[in-house]
KESE-957387 format. One record per residue (C-alpha): residue in one letter; x, y, z negated. Coordinates in steps of 0.5 Angstrom, whole numbers. Example, Ala and Ser with C-alpha at 12.3 -4.5 7.8 and 13.67 -1.06 7.14 Angstrom:
<timis>
@res A	px 25	py -9	pz -16
@res S	px 27	py -2	pz -14
</timis>
This chain:
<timis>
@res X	px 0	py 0	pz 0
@res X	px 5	py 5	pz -2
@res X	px 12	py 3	pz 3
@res X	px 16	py 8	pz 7
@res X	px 17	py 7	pz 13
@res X	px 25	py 6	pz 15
@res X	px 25	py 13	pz 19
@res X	px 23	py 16	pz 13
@res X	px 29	py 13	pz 9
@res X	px 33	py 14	pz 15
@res X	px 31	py 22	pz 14
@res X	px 32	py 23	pz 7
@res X	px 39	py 19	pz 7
@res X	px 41	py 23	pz 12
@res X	px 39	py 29	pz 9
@res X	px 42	py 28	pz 3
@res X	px 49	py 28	pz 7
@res X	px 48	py 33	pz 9
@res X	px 47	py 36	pz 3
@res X	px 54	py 32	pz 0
@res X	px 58	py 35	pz 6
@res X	px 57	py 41	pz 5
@res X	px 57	py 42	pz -3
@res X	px 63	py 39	pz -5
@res X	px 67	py 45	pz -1
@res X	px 65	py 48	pz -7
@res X	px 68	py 45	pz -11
@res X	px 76	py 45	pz -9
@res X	px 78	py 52	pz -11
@res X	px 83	py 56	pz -8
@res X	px 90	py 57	pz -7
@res X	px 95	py 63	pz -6
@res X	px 96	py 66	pz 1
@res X	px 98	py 71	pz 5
@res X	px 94	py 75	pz 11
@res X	px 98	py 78	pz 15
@res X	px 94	py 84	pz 20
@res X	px 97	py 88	pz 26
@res X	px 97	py 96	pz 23
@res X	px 98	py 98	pz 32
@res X	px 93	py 98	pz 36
@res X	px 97	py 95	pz 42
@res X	px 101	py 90	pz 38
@res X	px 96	py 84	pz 37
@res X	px 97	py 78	pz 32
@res X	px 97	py 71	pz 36
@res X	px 98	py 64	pz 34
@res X	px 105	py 65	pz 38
@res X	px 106	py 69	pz 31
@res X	px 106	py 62	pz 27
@res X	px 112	py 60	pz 29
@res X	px 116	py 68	pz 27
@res X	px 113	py 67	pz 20
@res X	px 115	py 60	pz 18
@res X	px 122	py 62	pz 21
@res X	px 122	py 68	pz 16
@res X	px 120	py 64	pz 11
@res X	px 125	py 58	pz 13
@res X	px 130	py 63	pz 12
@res X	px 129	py 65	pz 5
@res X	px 128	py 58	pz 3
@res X	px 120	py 60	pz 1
@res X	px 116	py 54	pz 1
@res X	px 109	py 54	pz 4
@res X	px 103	py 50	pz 4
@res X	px 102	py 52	pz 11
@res X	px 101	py 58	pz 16
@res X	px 95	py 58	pz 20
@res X	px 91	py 63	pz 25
@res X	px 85	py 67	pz 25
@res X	px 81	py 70	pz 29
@res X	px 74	py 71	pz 27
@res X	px 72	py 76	pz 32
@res X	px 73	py 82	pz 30
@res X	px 80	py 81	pz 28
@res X	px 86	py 77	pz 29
@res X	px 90	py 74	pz 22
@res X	px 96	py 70	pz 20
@res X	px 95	py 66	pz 14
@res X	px 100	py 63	pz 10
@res X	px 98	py 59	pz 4
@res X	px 102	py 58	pz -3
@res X	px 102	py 53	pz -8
@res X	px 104	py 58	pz -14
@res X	px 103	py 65	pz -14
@res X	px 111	py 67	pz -15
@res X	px 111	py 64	pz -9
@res X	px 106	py 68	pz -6
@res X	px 109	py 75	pz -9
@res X	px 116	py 72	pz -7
@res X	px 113	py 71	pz 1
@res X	px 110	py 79	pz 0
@res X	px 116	py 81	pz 0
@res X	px 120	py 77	pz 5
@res X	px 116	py 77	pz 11
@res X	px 115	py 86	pz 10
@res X	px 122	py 86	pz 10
@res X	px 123	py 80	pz 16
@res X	px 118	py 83	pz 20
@res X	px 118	py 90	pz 20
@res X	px 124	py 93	pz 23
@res X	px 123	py 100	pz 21
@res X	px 120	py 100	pz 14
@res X	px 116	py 108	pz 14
@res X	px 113	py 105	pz 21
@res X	px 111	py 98	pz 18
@res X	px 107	py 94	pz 25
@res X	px 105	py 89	pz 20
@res X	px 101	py 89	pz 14
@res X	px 102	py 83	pz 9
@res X	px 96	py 83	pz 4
@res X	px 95	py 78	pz -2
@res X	px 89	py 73	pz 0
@res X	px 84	py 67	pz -4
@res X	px 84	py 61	pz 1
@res X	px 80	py 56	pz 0
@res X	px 83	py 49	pz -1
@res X	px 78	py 45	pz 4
@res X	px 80	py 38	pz 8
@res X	px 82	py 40	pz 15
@res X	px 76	py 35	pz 17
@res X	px 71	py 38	pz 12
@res X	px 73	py 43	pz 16
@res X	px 72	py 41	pz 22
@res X	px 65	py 40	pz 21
@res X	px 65	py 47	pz 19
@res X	px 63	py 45	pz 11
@res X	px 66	py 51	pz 8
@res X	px 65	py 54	pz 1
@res X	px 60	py 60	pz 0
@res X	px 63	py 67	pz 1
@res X	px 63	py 70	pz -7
@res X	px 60	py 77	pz -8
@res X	px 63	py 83	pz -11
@res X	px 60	py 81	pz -19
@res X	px 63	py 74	pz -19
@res X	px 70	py 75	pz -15
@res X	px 71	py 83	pz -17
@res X	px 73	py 89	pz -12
@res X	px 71	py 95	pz -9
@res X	px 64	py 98	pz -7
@res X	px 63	py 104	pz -4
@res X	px 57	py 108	pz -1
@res X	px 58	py 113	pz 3
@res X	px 53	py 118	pz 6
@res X	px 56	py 120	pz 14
@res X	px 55	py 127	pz 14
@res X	px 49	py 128	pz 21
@res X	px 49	py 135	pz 20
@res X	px 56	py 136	pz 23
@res X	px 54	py 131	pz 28
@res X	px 49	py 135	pz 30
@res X	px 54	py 142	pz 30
@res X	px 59	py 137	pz 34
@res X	px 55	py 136	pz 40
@res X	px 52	py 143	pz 39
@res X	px 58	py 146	pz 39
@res X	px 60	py 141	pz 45
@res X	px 53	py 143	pz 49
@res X	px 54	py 151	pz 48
@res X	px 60	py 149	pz 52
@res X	px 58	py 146	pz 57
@res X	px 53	py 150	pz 59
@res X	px 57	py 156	pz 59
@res X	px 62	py 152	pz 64
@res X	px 57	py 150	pz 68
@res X	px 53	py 157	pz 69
@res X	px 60	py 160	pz 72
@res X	px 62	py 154	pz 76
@res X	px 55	py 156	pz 79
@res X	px 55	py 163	pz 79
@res X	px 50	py 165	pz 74
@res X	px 52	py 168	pz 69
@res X	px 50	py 168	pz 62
@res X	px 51	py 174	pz 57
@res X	px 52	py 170	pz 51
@res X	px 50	py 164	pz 47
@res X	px 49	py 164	pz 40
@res X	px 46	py 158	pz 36
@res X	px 39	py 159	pz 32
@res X	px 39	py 153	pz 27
@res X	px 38	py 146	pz 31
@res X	px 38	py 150	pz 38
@res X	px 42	py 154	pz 43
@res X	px 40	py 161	pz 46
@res X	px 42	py 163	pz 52
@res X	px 42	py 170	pz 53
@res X	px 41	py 173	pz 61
@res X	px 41	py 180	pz 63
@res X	px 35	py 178	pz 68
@res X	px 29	py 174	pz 69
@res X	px 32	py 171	pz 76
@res X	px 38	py 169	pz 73
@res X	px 34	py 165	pz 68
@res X	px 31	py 162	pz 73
@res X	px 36	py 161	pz 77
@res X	px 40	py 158	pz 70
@res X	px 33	py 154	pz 68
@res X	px 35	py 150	pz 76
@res X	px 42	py 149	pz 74
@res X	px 41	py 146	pz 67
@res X	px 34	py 142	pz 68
@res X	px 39	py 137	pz 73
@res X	px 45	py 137	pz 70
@res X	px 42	py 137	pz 62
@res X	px 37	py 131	pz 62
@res X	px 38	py 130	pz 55
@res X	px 37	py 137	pz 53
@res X	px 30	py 141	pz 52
@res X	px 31	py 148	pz 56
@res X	px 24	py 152	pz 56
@res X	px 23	py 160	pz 57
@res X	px 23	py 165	pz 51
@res X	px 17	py 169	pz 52
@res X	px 20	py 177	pz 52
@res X	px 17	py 183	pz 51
@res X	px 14	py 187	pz 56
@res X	px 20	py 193	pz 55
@res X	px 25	py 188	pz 54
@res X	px 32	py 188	pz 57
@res X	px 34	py 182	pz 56
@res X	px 31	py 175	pz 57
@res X	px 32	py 168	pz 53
@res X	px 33	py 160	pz 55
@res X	px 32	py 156	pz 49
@res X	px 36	py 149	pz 49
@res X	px 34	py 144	pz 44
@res X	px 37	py 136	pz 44
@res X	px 30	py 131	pz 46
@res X	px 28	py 128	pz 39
@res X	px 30	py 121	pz 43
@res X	px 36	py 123	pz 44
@res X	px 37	py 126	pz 38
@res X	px 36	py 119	pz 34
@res X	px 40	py 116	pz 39
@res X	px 47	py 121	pz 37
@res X	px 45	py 119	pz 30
@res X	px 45	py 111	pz 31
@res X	px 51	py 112	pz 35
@res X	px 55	py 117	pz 30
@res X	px 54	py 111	pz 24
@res X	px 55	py 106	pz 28
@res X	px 62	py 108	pz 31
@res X	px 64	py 109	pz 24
@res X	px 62	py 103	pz 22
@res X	px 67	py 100	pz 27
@res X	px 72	py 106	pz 26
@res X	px 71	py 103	pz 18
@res X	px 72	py 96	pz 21
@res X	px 79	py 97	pz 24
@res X	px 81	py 101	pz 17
@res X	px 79	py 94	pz 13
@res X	px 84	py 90	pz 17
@res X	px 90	py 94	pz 14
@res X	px 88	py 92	pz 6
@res X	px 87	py 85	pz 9
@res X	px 80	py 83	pz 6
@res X	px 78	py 77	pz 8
@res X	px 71	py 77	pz 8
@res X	px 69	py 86	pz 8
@res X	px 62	py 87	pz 8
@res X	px 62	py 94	pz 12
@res X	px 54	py 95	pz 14
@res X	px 49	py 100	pz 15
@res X	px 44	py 102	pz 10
@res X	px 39	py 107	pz 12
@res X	px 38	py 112	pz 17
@res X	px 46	py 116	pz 15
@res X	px 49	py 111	pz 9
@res X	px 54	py 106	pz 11
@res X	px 56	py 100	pz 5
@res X	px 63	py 98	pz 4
@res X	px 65	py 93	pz 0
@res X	px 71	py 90	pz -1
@res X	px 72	py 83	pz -5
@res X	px 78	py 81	pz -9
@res X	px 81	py 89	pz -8
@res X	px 83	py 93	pz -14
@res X	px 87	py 98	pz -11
@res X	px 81	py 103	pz -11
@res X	px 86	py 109	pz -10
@res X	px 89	py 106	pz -3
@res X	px 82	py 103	pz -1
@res X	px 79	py 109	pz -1
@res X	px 85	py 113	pz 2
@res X	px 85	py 108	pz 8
@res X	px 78	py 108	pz 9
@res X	px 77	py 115	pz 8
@res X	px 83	py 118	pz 13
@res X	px 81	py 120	pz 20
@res X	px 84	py 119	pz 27
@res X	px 84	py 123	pz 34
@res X	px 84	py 121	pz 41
@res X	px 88	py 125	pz 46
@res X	px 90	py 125	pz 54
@res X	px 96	py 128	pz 56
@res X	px 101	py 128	pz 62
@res X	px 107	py 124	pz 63
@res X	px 113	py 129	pz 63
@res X	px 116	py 129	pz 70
@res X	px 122	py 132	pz 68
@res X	px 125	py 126	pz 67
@res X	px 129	py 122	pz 71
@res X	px 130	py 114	pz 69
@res X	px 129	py 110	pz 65
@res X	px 126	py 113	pz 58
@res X	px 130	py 111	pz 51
@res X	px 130	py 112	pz 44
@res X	px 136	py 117	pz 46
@res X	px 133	py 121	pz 51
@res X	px 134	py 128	pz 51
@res X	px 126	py 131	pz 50
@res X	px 126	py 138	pz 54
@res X	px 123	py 144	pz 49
@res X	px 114	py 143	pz 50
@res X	px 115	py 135	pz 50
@res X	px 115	py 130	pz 45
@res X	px 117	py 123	pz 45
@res X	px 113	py 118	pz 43
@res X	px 116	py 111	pz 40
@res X	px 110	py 106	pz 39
@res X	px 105	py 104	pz 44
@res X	px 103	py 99	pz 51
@res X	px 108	py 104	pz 55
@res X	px 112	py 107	pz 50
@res X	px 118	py 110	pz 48
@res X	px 115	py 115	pz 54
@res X	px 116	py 123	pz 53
@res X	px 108	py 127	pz 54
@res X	px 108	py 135	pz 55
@res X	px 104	py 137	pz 48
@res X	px 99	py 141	pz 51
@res X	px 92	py 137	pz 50
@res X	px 88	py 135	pz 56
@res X	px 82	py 132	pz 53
@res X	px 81	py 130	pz 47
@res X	px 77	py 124	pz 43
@res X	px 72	py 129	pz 42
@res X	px 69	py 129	pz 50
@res X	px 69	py 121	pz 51
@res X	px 61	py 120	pz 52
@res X	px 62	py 113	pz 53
@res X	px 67	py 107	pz 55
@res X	px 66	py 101	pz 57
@res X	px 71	py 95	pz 60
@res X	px 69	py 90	pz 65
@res X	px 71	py 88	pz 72
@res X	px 71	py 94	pz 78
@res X	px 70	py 92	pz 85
@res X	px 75	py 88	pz 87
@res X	px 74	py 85	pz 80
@res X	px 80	py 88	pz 76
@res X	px 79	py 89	pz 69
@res X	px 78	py 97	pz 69
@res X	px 75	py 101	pz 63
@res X	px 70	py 107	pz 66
@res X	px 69	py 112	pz 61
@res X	px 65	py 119	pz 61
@res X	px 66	py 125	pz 59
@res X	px 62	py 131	pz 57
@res X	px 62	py 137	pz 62
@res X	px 67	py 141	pz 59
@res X	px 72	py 135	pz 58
@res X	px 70	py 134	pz 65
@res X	px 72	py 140	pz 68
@res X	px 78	py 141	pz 65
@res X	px 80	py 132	pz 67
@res X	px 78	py 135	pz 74
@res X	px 82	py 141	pz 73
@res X	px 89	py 137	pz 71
@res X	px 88	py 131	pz 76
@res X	px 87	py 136	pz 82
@res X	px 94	py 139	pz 80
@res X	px 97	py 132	pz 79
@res X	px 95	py 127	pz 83
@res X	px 100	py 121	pz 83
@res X	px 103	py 123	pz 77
@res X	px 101	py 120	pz 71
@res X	px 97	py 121	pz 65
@res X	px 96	py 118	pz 57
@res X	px 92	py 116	pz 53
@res X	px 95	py 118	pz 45
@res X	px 92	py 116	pz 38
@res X	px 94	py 119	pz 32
@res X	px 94	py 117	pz 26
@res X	px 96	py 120	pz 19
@res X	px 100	py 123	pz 24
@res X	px 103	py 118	pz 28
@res X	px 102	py 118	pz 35
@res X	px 101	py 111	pz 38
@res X	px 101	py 110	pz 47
@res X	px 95	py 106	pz 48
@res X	px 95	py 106	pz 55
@res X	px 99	py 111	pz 61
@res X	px 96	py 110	pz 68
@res X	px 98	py 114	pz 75
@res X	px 92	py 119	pz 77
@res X	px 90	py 116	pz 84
@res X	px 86	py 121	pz 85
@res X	px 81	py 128	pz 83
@res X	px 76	py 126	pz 78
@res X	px 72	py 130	pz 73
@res X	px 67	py 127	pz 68
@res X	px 67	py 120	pz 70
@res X	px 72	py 117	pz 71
@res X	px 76	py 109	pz 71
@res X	px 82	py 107	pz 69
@res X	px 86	py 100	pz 71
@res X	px 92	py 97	pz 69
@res X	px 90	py 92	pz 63
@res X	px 91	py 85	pz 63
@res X	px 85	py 82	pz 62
@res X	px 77	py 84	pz 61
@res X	px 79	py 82	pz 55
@res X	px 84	py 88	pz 53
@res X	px 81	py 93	pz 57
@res X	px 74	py 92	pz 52
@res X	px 79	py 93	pz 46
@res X	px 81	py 99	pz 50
@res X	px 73	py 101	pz 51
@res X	px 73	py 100	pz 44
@res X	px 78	py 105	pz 42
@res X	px 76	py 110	pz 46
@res X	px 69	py 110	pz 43
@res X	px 71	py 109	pz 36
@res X	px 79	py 111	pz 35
@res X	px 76	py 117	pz 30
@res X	px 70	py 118	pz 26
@res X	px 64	py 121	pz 30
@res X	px 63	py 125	pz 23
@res X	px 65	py 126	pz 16
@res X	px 64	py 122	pz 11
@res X	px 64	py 123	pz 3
@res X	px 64	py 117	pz -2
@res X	px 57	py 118	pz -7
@res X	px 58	py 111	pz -10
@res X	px 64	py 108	pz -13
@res X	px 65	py 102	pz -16
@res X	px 70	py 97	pz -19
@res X	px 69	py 90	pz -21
@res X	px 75	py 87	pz -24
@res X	px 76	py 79	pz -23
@res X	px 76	py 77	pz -31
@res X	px 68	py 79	pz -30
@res X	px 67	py 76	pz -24
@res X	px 70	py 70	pz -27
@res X	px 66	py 71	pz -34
@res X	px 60	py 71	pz -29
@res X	px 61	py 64	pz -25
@res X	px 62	py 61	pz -32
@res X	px 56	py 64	pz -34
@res X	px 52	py 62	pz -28
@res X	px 54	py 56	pz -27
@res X	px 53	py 55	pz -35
@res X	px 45	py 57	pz -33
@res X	px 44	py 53	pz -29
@res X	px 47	py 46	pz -31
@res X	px 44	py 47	pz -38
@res X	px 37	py 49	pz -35
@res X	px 37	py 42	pz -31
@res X	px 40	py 39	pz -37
@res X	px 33	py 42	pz -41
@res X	px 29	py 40	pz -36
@res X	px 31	py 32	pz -35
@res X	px 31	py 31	pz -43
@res X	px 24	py 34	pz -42
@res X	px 21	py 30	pz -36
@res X	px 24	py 24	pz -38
@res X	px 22	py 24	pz -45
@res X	px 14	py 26	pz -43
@res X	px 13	py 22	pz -36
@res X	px 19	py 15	pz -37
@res X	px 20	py 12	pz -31
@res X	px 17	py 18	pz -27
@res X	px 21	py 23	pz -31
@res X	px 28	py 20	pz -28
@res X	px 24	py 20	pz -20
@res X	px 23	py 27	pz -21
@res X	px 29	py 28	pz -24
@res X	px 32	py 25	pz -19
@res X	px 28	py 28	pz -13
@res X	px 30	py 36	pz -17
@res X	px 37	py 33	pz -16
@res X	px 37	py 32	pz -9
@res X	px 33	py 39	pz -8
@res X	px 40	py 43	pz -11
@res X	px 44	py 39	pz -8
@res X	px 41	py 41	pz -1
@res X	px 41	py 49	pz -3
@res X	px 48	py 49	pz -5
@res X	px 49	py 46	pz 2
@res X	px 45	py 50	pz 5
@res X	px 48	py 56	pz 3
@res X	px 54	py 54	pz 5
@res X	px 52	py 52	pz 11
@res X	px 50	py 58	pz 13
@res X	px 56	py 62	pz 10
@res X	px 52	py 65	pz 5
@res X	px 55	py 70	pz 0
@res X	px 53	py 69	pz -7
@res X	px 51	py 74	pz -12
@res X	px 48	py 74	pz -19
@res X	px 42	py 75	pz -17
@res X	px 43	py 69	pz -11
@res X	px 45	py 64	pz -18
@res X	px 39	py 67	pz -22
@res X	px 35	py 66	pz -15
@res X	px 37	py 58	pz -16
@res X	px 35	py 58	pz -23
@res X	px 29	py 60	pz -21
@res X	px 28	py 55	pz -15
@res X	px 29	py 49	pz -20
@res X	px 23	py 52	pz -24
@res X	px 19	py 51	pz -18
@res X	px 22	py 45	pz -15
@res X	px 20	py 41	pz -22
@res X	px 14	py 45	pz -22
@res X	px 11	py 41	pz -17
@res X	px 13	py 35	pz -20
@res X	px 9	py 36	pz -26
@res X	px 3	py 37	pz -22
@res X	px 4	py 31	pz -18
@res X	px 6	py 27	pz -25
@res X	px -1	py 29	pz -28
@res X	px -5	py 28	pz -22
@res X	px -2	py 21	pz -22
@res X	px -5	py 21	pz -29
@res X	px -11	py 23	pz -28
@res X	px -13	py 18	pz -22
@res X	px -11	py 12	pz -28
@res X	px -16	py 16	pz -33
@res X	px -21	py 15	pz -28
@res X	px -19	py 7	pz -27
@res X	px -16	py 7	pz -21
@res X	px -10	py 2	pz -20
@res X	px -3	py 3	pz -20
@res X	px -2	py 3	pz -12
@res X	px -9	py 8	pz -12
@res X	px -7	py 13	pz -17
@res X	px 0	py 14	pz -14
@res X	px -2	py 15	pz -7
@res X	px -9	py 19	pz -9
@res X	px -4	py 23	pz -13
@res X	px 1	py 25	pz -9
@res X	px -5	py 26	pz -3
@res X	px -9	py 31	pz -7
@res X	px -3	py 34	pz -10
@res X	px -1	py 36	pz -4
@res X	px -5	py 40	pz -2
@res X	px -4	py 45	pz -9
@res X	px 3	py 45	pz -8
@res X	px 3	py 47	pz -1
@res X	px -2	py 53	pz -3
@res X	px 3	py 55	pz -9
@res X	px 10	py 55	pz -6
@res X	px 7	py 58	pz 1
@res X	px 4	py 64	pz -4
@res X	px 11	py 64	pz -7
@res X	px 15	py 64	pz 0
@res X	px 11	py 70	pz 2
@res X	px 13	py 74	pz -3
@res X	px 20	py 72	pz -1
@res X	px 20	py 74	pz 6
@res X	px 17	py 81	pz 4
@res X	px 22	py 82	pz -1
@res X	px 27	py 79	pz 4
@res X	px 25	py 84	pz 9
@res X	px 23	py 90	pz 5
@res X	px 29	py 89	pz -1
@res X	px 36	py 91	pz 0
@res X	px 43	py 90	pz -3
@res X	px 41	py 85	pz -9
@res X	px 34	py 84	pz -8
@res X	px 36	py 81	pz -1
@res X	px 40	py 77	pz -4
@res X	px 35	py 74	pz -9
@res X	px 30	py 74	pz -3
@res X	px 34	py 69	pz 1
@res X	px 36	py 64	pz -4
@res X	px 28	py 64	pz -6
@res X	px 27	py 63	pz 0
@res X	px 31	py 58	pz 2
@res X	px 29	py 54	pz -6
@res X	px 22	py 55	pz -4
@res X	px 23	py 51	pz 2
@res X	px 28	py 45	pz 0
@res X	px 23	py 44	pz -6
@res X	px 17	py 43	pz -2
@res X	px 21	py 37	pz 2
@res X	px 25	py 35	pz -5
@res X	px 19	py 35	pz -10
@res X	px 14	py 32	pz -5
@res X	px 17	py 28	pz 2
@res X	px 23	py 26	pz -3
@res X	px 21	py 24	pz -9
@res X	px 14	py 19	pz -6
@res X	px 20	py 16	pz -3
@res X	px 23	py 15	pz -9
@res X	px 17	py 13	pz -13
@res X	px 15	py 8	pz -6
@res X	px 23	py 5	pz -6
@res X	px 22	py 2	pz -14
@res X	px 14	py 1	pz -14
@res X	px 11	py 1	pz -7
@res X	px 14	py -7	pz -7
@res X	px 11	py -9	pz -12
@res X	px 4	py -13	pz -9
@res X	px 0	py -14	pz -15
@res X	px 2	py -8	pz -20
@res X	px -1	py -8	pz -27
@res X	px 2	py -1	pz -30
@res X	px 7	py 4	pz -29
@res X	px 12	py 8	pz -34
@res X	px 9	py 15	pz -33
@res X	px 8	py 16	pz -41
@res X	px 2	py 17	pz -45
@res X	px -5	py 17	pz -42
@res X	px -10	py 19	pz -46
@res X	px -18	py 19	pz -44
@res X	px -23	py 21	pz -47
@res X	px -28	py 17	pz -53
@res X	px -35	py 16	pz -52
</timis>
């Protein structure tokens, strides 16, 4: 009567795999390391940087536990591993010094590092242990408010020049410009010539509202308005934060974290929290400094090859470091980072890799100006930073162009997106200032494992002397089946690389509430159906027939509440929202799917079944 089907058994085996798998990264630790990061925008980290490591660590008789390569994406890393933290520090200090040549201009960052000791072949299956928030691993947390307004002066600033260039290169002249709180006012002496104006701009500006001021009848001056459209306003907006984020994200690689949390929160807030890091001084200096973008010609002044040594004729400056470099620029600025639009890397129409990049219209007039001058010779593109200039390209002008323009030259598409990217994010599109600050040290983050972990391990001990003692036999199925729903949770979370916080474990404890919850009303239906003279085989089955429904009902009504903090929430509250959520739907398929397998494996063999050890039934007296 109750007897699984084989595929049933064969689902829940797998499950429990799945769950052990995928658990037991947890429990390995971790090990010292190392995490070696390119501070160069044009010096790259690779795997064939492996065998440098290990050959300046060989030469200094540093032992290592392995040396690895990383590349997650947005950033490329070398990571050794220790078996002591003396080595770790000794190993610091050896591959600084063997790997940057010139110690005030480093090429290579060298930071301290957690790496878990995972098998390869656990590793392999993807099974890695959970990423540990900033309460349980310390370290940095910022909030930062991205200043709008100065994106708003910015373009305006830009716009107001723009507007002024492209009325004298079409011959009508404006008097003045003058900003008026979100606006421009052009002023003209004429209403012909701001008809004139109005014809010009309409086409050339389409991102722009331009409308007439209505003068009065003796006035001798006449108006446009220019207004940025709201769409395009809200688009500057999204676009500034998001260059700050991937500006943010390139500064993060130099202290080294390896797994920063660099996300936007709200219409103008930028969160920035960096796990393991307790240097707030220099966290803080990193991801606060600026950088600029400029494009400056070639001196052609120079015969031959250029060195180190080579005399730099008076209004040049030699530059050291970069794809083309040692190269001597003139000083004067053609365009600056400040009039690049957009960038974008891709293949060209004889499928080159190319990157196309836009300027605004002043940026464009004067490239147009500079190129027409010089074609044949060449031009770069130099990014400062706590200024130091760094060459991330020289290329030979082909031909005269203005506002919109390609450069080639790269290797691949590969590093002619990585060029793009500079480009669009070698600075900050607008200031930032810090508005929340704060450090959690790695002894309270240790305290708060211990206790969360403590947490759990003593409510579930609670829980089964409970079951056990109150429903017998019945009470170890529903222990058992609560066992499994956490160790399907935990695999989960590590599955998905999820990071835990407290308020995720809080979000556990919580789950095994529910997850025995339901047990309990399946235990008492059972009850109930033997109260009412079912047999054993009967009440099992009714039991967990007609529970289902209520369980269903309750946990849905519970997963819904999550969602909506899942959607709405942020910060801890997400995280408290994931992981319910995630309890909610392991505890439906535990404390149900599970736990009947359980109950049908030691009694659904049994034909003829007297009585089951579920404790004390007690029925009403007549």
């Amino acid at each position: 009567m109750n007897r699984y089907q084989a595929w049933k058994y064969v689902v829940i085996a797998i499950a429990i795999l799945f769950g052990v798998i995928y658990t037991i990264p947890n429990f390995y630790g971790e090990s010292p390391a190392l995490q070696i990061n390119s501070t160069k925008a044009t010096v790259k980290v690779d795997s064939g940087m492996i065998a440098k490591v290990e050959q300046v660590l060989k030469e200094a008789q540093v032992a290592t536990n392995g040396v690895s390569y990383e590349n997650n994406g947005t950033q490329a890393s070398i990571r050794a591993r220790f078996l002591s933290t003396d080595e770790q520090f000794k190993a610091k200090e050896v591959l600084e010094r063997g790997l940057n040549t010139d110690p005030t201009d480093p090429i290579y960052n060298v930071s301290f590092n957690l790496l878990p000791n995972t098998p390869k072949w656990l590793m392999n299956l993807r099974a890695l242990p959970m990423y540990l928030g900033l309460d349980l691993r310390g370290g940095v947390h910022f909030l930062m408010k991205v200043d709008t307004s100065a994106l708003l002066k910015n373009r305006l600033t830009t716009l107001q020049s723009s507007i002024r260039s492209t009325l004298k290169d079409k011959g009508a002249r404006d008097v003045g410009i003058s900003r008026v709180g979100d606006s421009l006012k052009v002023r003209f002496s004429d209403a012909a010539t701001r008809s004139k104006a109005l014809e010009i701009l309409l086409p050339a500006m389409r991102d722009i509202q331009f409308g007439e001021v209505p003068a009065a009848a003796d006035a001798s001056e006449f108006f446009l308005q220019a207004t940025i459209k709201p769409e395009a306003l809200k688009e500057l907006m999204s676009e500034g934060v998001k260059q700050n984020i991937s500006a943010l994200s390139k500064r993060v690689n130099e202290i080294g974290v390896a797994e920063p949390v660099i996300q936007q929160q709200g219409a103008d807030r930028i969160v920035v929290q960096l796990p393991g890091v307790q240097d707030v001084n220099r966290a803080e200096i990193i991801i606060g400094r600026t950088a600029r973008l400029e494009v400056r010609l070639v001196d052609q002044s120079i015969v031959g090859p250029v060195n180190e040594n080579t005399p730099v004729p008076m209004g040049s400056e030699l530059f050291k470091v970069g794809r083309d470099a040692p190269i001597i620029l003139y000083k004067d600025i053609v365009v600056s980072g400040d009039a690049v639009t957009g960038a974008v890397g891709r293949l060209d129409e004889n499928q080159q890799p190319a990157v196309y990049i836009d300027l605004n219209s002043d940026g464009g007039r004067r490239m147009g100006e500079t190129t027409r001058q010089n074609v044949g010779k060449r031009m770069a593109f130099v990014l400062f930073e706590k200024e130091k200039g760094e060459v991330l390209q020289a290329a030979t002008i082909q031909s005269v162009f203005g506002s919109s323009f390609k450069t080639t030259g790269m290797g691949s598409v590969g590093e002619a997106s990585e060029l793009a990217l500079l480009l669009r994010s070698g600075a900050l599109a607008a200031p930032m200032e810090i508005i929340e600050k704060r450090t959690i040290g790695p002894q309270l983050g240790e305290e708060n494992i211990a206790k969360g972990k403590h947490s759990t391990m003593y409510g579930f001990a609670a829980i089964a002397v409970f079951m056990i003692a109150y429903y017998l036999m019945f009470g170890v199925f529903s222990v058992t089946a609560l066992a499994i729903n956490l160790l399907l949770l935990v695999g989960t979370l590590s599955c998905l690389q999820a990071t835990l916080t407290l308020p995720g474990m809080a979000a556990i404890a919580l789950a095994l509430g529910m997850a025995i919850d339901s047990n309990v009303l399946i235990n008492e239906r059972i009850r109930e159906e033997l109260r009412a003279g079912n047999s054993a085989q009967a009440a099992i089955m009714m039991g967990f027939d007609r529970a289902w429904a209520t369980i269903l009902d309750s946990n849905v009504t519970t997963l819904i509440v999550g969602l909506a903090l899942l959607v709405f929430g942020s910060g801890p509250i997400r995280a408290f929202a994931i992981v319910h959520s995630l309890g909610i739907l392991t505890s439906i398929f535990s404390s149900v799917f599970v736990s009947r397998g359980v109950v049908n494996l030691w009694y659904g063999r049994k034909k003829k079944l007297s009585a089951i050890s579920i404790g004390q039934i007690w029925k009403p007296t007549t």
